[in-house]
N, C-alpha and C positions, 0 to 999 in steps of 0.2 A: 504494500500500500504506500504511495507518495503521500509526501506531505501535503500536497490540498485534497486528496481525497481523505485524508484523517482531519484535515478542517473542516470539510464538509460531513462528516459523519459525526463531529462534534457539535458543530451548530446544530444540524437535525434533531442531535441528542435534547439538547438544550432546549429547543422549542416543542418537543415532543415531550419534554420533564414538567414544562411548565403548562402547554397544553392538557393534561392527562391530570396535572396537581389541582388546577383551578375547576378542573369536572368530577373530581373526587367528591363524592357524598358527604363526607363529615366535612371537609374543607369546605363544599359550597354553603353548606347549615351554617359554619362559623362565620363566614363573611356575612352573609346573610343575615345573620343577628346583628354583627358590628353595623350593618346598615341602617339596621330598624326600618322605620317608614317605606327607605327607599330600595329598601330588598327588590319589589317589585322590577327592577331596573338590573339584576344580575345579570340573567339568561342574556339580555339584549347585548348591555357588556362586554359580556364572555365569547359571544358569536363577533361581535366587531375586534373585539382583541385576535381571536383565532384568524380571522379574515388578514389583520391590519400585518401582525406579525411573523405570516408565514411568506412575507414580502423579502424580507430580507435573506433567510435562509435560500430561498429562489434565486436569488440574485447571485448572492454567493456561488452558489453551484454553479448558475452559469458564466459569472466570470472565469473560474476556476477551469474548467471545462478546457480539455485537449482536442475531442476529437471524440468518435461512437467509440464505444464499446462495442456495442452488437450490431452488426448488421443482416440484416433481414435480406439484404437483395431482393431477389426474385418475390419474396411471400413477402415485401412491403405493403404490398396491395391489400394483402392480408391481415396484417397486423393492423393495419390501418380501420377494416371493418369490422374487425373485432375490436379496438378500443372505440370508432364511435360508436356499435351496437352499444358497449358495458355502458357510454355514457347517456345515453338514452334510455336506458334500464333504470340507471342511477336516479336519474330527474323523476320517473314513473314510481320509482321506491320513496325517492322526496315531497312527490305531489300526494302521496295518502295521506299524510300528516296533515294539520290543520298549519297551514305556514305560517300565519301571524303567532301562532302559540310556539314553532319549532323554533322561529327566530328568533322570539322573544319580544316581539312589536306588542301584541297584545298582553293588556296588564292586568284580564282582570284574573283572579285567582279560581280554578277550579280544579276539581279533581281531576287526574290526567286518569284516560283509561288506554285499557292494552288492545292496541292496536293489532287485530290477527288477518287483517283482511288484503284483496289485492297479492301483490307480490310477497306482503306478508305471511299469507297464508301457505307459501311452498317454503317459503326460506325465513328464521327467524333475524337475521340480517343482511336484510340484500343490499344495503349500501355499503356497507365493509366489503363485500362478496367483491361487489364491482369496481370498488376504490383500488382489491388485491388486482384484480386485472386491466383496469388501468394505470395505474403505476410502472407495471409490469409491460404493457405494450407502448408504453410513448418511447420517442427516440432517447436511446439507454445510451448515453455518455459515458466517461469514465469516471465523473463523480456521482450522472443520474444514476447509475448501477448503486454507488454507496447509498447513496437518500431513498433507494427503492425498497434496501436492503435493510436501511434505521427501519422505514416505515411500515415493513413487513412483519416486522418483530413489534414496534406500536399496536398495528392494530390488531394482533395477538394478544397482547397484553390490554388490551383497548376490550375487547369482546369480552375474555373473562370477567373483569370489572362489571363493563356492563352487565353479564350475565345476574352478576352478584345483584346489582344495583336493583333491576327488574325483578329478581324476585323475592326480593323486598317491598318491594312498592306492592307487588299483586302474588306475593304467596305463594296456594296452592293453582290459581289458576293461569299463571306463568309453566308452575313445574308440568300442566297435563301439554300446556303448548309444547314445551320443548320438547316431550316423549314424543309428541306427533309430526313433528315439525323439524325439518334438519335447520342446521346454524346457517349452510353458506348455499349451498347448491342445492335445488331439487330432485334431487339423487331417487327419492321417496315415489314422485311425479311421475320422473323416467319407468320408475320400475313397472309403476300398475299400469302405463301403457304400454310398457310390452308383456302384460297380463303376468307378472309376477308380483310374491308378496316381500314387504322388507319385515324383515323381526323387530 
């Protein structure tokens, strides 16, 4: 590893310790009290900070930047149509959500219920699912290889948490989705259309 691809897997580091600290459960509770009043203003926050700060880590890497790492040749065509599919998927995973409550725009306080529906309904994370294959198919540098690499391992560590997070909030009926329901892929889907069962 050169020394700018160990800067840029340091930055990554950095912004993915502090992304990940400021969505932590007990941390959000804490802030959130030291706010009082204006708690209602976190989420919105947290999404313009995540937005504002993943500018500079970007930048870096493509300064830094020699040349691809991978090249696709021939299946660029390819690669190509499979990262706009995953990105297109991605926005269909984002548009179930109610957006002004995902952003954080809206302030009034209600109870959040567990979304199972939609793309939801085959994969209990289809924007991670898509984020792993996007990452993965944009033109892979020799540092975009290392930030693909931090971000691989994120949002690894990003889903478990989450997993924790969710069934907390909704229990027992989180834990029957996930027995029904794969994490990333419709793997479950595929099966019963080619008329087999998954255990």
């Amino acid at each position: 590893m050169s020394l700018d691809q160990a800067a840029v897997l340091i930055v990554w580091a950095i912004w993915c310790f502090f992304h990940s600290l400021l969505a932590a459960l007990g941390v959000a509770e804490r802030v959130k009290r030291m706010m009082g009043a204006q708690a209602r203003w976190y989420r919105l926050g947290y999404n313009i900070f995540a937005v504002v700060s993943i500018i500079p880590p970007m930048m870096i890497e493509k300064s830094l930047s020699t040349g691809l790492a991978v090249d696709w040749g021939r299946f660029n065509t390819v690669r190509a149509i499979i990262s706009w599919g995953a990105l297109a998927l991605l926005v269909w995973a984002i548009s179930i959500y109610d957006l002004k409550d995902f952003s954080g725009i809206k302030m009034t306080a209600q109870p959040e219920k567990l979304v199972t529906s939609g793309p939801l309904s085959i994969a209990r994370h289809p924007i991670y699912a898509m984020a792993y294959v996007l990452i993965w198919t944009r033109p892979l540098t020799d540092t975009a290889i290392i930030s693909s690499a931090v971000l691989t391992f994120y949002l690894i560590i990003g889903t478990w948490l989450e997993e924790r997070k969710l069934e907390l909030k909704f229990g027992e009926a989180y834990k029957e989705y996930r027995k029904k329901t794969p994490a990333f892929f419709p793997w479950k889907l595929a099966l019963s259309k080619l008329g087999m069962k998954s255990r």
